[in-house]
N, C-alpha and C positions, 0 to 999 in steps of 0.2 A: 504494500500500500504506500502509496507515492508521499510524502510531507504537503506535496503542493496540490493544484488543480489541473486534474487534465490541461493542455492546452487547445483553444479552443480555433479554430480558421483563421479569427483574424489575428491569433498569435503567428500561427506560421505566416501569414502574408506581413506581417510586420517584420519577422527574422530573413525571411527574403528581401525585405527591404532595406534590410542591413539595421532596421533598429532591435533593441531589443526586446526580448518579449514580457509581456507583463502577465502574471502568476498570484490568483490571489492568495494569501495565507490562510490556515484557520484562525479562529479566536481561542486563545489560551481556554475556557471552560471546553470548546469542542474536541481541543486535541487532547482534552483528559477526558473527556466519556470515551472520544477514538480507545484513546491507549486502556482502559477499565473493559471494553469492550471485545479489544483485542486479547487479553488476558482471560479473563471468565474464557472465550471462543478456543484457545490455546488449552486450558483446562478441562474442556466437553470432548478434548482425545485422548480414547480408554489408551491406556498404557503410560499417559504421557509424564516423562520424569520429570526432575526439576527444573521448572523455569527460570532462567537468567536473567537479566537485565539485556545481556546481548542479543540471546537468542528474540527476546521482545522485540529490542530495538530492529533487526533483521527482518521478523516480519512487520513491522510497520514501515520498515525503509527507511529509517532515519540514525542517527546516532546516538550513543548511549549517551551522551551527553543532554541533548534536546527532550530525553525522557527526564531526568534531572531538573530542566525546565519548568517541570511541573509536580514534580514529585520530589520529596527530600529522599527517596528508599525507597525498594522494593518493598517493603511493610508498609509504608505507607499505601502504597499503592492496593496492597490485597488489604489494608482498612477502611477502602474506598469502596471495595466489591462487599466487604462485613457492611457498610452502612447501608449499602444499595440492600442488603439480605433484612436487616433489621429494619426500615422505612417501609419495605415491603410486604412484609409479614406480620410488623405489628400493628401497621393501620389495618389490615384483616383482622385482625384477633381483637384489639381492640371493639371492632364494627361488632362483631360478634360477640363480645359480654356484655354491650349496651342493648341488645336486641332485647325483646321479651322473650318468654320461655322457658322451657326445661332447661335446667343446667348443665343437665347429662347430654343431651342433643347439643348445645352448646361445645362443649367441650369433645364429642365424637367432631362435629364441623369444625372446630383449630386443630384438630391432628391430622383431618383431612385436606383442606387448604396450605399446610404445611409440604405436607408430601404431594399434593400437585405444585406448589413450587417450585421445590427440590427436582420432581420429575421436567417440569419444562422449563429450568435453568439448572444441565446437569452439571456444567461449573461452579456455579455454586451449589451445589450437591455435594462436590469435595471438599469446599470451602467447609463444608455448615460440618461435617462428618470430620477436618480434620487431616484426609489424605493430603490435600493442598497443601497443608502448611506443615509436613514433617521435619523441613528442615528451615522453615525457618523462625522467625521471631515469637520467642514465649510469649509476649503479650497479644497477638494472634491468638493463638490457643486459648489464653484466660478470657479474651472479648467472646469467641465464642462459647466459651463452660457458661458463661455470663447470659449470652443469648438462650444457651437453654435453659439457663436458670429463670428466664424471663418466664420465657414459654410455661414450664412447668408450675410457677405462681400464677398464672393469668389459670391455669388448669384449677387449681386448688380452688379458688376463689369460687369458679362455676360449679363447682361439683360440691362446694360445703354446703353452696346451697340449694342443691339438688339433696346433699342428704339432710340437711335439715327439711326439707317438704318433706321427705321421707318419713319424717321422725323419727332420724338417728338416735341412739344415747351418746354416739359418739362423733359426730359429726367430721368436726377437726382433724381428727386420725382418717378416718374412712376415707376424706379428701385427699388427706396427703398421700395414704397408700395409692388411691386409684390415680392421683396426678402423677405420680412417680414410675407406675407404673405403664400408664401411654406415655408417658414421655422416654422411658427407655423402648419400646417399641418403635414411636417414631422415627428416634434413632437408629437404631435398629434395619428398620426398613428402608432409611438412607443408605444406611453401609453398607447392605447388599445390594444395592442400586446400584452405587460406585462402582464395590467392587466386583459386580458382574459383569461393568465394562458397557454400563445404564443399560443392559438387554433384559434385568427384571425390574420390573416396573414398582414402585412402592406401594403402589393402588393396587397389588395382588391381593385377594381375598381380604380387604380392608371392611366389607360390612361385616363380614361373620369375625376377624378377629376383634372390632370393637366390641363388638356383641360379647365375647369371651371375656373380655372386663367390667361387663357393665353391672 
């Protein structure tokens, strides 16, 4: 992918004319969604080892330098793909514990909305699961412990009071168990997405296993 803009006729009838040609740039926010775009896209191939800075820079066409332009780190940059994940997911989840209704239906649609996600941005699939970021920055890793940490309270919430309608004696616990519990599934069903190289789907038999915790 080229830094610049195609040129366009009346560039070449200008370089023929012996002037030179004029090329417009992008704007600094475009060539960071480009470069977050190109990354996640580089991540969506099963096998793919670790990403570089160079290897980036390579398929974008431009130099390692120019990614730097926009970015202070490679970390920085996979914390740009973590915010796009989190902005994402938690304006759904949010949408759905302000809804009325059953807590339990609630809380089956945020584990589902999650793994369709994950399913159709399989780079962040690795992202959210972990493989992505093996080797590189611990704080990576702890932003997402953190996201699922999110996840799994926004679960609790909907489901205490699901068993409070119920009339729990125990409410608090029941929540935390059954939150704790889809949310390692979710996970779960990320990591065999990933690593089957995204050819199983996380939405595999997902009514019947929420049904198995409900």
């Amino acid at each position: 992918m080229s830094e610049h803009a195609p040129a366009t006729p009346d560039d070449h009838a200008a370089a023929e004319g012996g002037q030179p040609k004029v090329r417009q740039r992008m704007k600094p926010g475009q060539r960071r969604e480009q470069i977050l775009q190109t990354l996640a896209g580089m991540l969506e191939q099963p096998g793919t080892e670790r990403i570089t800075t160079a290897l980036l820079a390579s398929k974008l066409d431009v130099s390692e330098a120019a990614l730097y332009r926009h970015f202070a780190s490679k970390a920085q940059m996979f914390e740009g793909l973590i915010d796009f994940i989190e902005h994402s997911l938690f304006s759904l989840i949010n949408q759905i514990a302000e809804r009325e209704g059953d807590g339990a239906q609630k809380a089956a649609r945020m584990v589902t909305v999650l793994l369709q996600f994950g399913e159709k941005n399989p780079g962040m699939a690795r992202v959210m699961v972990g493989d992505a970021l093996v080797f590189e920055d611990e704080r990576l890793h702890q932003r997402m412990n953190q996201l699922f940490e999110r996840i799994e309270s926004a679960l609790r919430q909907v489901l205490r009071v699901a068993a409070e309608a119920n009339k729990s004696a125990t409410p608090t616990a029941d929540a935390q168990v059954r939150a704790a519990a889809l949310a390692a599934f979710a996970l779960g069903q990320l990591q065999r997405f990933a690593r089957s190289g995204f050819k199983r789907s996380p939405l595999d038999h997902l009514e019947a296993s929420l049904a198995l915790m409900r």
